[in-house]
N, C-alpha and C positions, 0 to 999 in steps of 0.2 A: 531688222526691218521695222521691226516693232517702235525700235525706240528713233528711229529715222523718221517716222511717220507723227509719233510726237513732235518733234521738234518742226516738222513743217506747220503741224497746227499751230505751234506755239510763233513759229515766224509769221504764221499766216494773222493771227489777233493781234501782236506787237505792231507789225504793220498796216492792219487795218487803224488802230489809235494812230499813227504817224500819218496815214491819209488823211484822217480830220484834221490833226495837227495840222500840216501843211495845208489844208485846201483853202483855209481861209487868208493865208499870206501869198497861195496864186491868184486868190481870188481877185486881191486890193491891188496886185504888182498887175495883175494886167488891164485894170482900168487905171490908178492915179500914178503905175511907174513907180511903186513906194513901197522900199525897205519893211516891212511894218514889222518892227523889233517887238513891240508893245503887245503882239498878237499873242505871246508868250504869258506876257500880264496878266493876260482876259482869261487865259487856260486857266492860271493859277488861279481868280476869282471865279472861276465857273469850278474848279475843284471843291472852294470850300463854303460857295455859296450852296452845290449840292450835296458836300456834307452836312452843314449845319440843317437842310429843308429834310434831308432825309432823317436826321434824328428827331424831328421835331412831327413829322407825318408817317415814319416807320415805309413807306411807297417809295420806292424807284422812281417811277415814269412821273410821280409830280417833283420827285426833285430835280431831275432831267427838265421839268418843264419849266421850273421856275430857275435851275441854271442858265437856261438856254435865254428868257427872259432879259433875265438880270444881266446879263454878258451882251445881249443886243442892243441895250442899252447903251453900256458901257462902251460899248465899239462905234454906236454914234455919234456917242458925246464927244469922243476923241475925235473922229471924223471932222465934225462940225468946230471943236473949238481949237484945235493944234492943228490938222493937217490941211482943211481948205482954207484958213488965213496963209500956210505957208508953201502953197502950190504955185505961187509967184519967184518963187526963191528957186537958184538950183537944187538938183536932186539929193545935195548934204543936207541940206537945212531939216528936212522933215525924220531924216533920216537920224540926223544927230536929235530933235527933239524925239525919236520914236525910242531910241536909248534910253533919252531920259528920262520916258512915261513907264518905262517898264521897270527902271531902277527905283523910281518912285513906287508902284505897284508893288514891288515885293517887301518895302521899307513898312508897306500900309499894311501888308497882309503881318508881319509880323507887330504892328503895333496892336494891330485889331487881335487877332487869332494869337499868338506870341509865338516864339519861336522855336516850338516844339512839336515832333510829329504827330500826327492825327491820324486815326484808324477809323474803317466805318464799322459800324457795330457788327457781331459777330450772327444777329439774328438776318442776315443779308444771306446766308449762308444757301448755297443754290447746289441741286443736286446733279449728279454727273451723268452722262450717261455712253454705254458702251456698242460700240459697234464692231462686233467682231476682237480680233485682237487689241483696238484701239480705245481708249477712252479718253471721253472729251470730257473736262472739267469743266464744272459749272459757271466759272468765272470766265472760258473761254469759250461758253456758248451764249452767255452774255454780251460778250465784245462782238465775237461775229457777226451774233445779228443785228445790235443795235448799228456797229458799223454800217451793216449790208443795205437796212430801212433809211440812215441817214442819207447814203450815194444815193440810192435810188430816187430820195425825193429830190434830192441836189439837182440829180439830173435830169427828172422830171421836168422841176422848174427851169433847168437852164436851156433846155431843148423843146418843151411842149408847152411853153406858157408866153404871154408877150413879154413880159416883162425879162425871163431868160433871154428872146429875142432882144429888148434894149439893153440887157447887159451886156451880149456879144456885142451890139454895133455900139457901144459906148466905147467898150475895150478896144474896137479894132477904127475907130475914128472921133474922139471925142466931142471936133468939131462941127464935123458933117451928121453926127447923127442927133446932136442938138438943132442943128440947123432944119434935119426930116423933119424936127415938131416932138423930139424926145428931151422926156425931162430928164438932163444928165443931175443936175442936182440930186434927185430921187434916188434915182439908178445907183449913186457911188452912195446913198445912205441904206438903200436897201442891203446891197452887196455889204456894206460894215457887217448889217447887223444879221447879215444869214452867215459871214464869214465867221462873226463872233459865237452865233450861237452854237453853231458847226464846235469851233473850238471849245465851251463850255460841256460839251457832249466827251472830249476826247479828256478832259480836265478831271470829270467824272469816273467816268472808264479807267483812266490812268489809278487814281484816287484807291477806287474800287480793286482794282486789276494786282495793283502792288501794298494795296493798305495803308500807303502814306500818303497824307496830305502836306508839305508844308510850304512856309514863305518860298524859297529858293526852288524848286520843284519846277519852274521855267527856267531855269538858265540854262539846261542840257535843250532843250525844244528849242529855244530862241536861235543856239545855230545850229544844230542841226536841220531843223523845219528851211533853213536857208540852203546849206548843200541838198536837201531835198527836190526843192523847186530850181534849182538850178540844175541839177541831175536829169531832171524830166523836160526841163525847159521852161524857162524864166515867161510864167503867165498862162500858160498850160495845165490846164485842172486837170485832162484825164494824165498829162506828164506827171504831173504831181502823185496821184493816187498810184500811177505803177511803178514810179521813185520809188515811194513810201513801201510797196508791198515788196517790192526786191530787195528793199533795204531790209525789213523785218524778216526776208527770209534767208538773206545773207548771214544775220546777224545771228539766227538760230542755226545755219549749216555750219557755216566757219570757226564760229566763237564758241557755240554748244554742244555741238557734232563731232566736229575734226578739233574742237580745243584746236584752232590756232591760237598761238600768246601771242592776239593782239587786242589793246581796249576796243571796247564795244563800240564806243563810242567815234572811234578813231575810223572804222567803216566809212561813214557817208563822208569823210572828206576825202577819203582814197579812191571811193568811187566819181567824187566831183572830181579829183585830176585826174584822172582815166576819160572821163567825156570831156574836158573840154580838150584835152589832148585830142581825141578820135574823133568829135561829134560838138567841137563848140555849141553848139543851137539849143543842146541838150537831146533827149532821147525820142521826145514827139514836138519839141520849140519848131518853131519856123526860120530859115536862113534868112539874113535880114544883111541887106549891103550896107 
């Protein structure tokens, strides 16, 4: 029971990172429809943008703060100079340029950072603590929570603030809700940059969580964060976030628990042909004729 209980913890942090991972690729698909392959990219530079701040300030939350920064940036910039010049093109166009901002992305990270793995320093070292039979690792009461603060402000803003209100009516009418007197411009730069910073948080975590930083460190997220949001439903944040949690607890029962021999990784596509078999729309998507 003991060690059952382990490994839900451990499913339950894997997929809280896979929530941030994905929420910011639900974030962009449900307002501009867009692939964002690149959203992988911004993980990787929010990974080693809050390696490098935290060896330099020995703090957590200010390298959290300046990944999260630096990464919002970054998801603008793309916004502005790749994807709304090519929102006039069909849905390949941005999609194939989003490939090739992210292939680019990791070619930078290895020219800058070079091609070898990075660890955060050893004085990060967080203490455990026990509850009964169970003990939770310091690294995994890390994830938890910084996960837990993240969704909730997600959802704060996307529920109690106006601007969550123009992001909903962006995503659910782009033309009509520019027409209410909302600034969709805004709106799809805001969302980049809460999507990016979102991911610079999970980029971290990950970093932290496994002790390696490096170039390639987004090509496992880039698809899987995609059977993710199709799992949940294509544009659906709270889909995406309970995708991401049954996936990280699938992945500690089956592959950790019952040792089924199968890659870990091989999970979320097995689960994406299971739904679109049973459940096209996805798990909370909306049916669309």
């Amino acid at each position: 029971m003991q060690l059952l209980t382990e490994h839900l913890i451990n499913g339950l942090a894997v997929g809280s990172i896979y929530a941030l991972m994905a929420l910011g690729l639900a974030m962009v698909y449900g307002i501009l429809r867009i692939l964002h392959v690149a959203h992988a990219g911004v993980y990787a530079i929010g990974a080693y943008v809050g390696l490098y701040t935290f060896q330099a300030t020995d703090s957590f939350l200010v390298a959290i703060a300046v990944a999260m920064a630096a990464c919002a940036l970054v998801g603008v910039a793309i916004e502005k100079l790749v994807y709304y010049p090519l929102l006039k093109f069909p849905p390949y166009v941005p999609l194939i340029a989003s490939i090739a901002i992210f292939l680019s992305i990791e070619e930078l990270c290895r020219i800058v950072a070079g091609p070898y793995i990075l660890g955060f320093p050893r004085r990060l070292a967080l203490d455990s603590l026990t509850l009964g039979p169970v003990s939770l690792g310091g690294m995994q009461i890390l994830v938890l929570l910084t996960s837990l603060v993240i969704l909730l402000v997600l959802w704060f803003i996307s529920d109690k603030t106006e601007v969550g209100l123009a992001m909903q009516a962006t995503s659910q009418d782009m033309a009509m809700a520019s027409a209410m007197g909302v600034d969709t411009k805004r709106i799809i730069s805001i969302t980049f940059a809460l999507g990016s910073a979102v991911a610079a948080v999970a980029g971290v975590l990950v970093g932290i969580y496994y002790n390696q930083v490096y170039p390639t460190m987004g090509a496992v997220p880039a698809y899987k964060t995609l059977a993710i949001i199709v799992v949940g439903g294509l544009g659906s944040i709270p889909g995406a976030v309970l995708a991401a949690l049954l996936l990280g607890l699938a992945e500690a029962l089956l592959i950790g628990y019952a040792a089924i021999p199968l890659p870990r990784d091989a999970l979320a596509f097995i689960a994406m042909i299971i739904v679109f078999m049973i459940r096209p729309q996805g798990l909370l998507g909306k049916k669309t004729r």
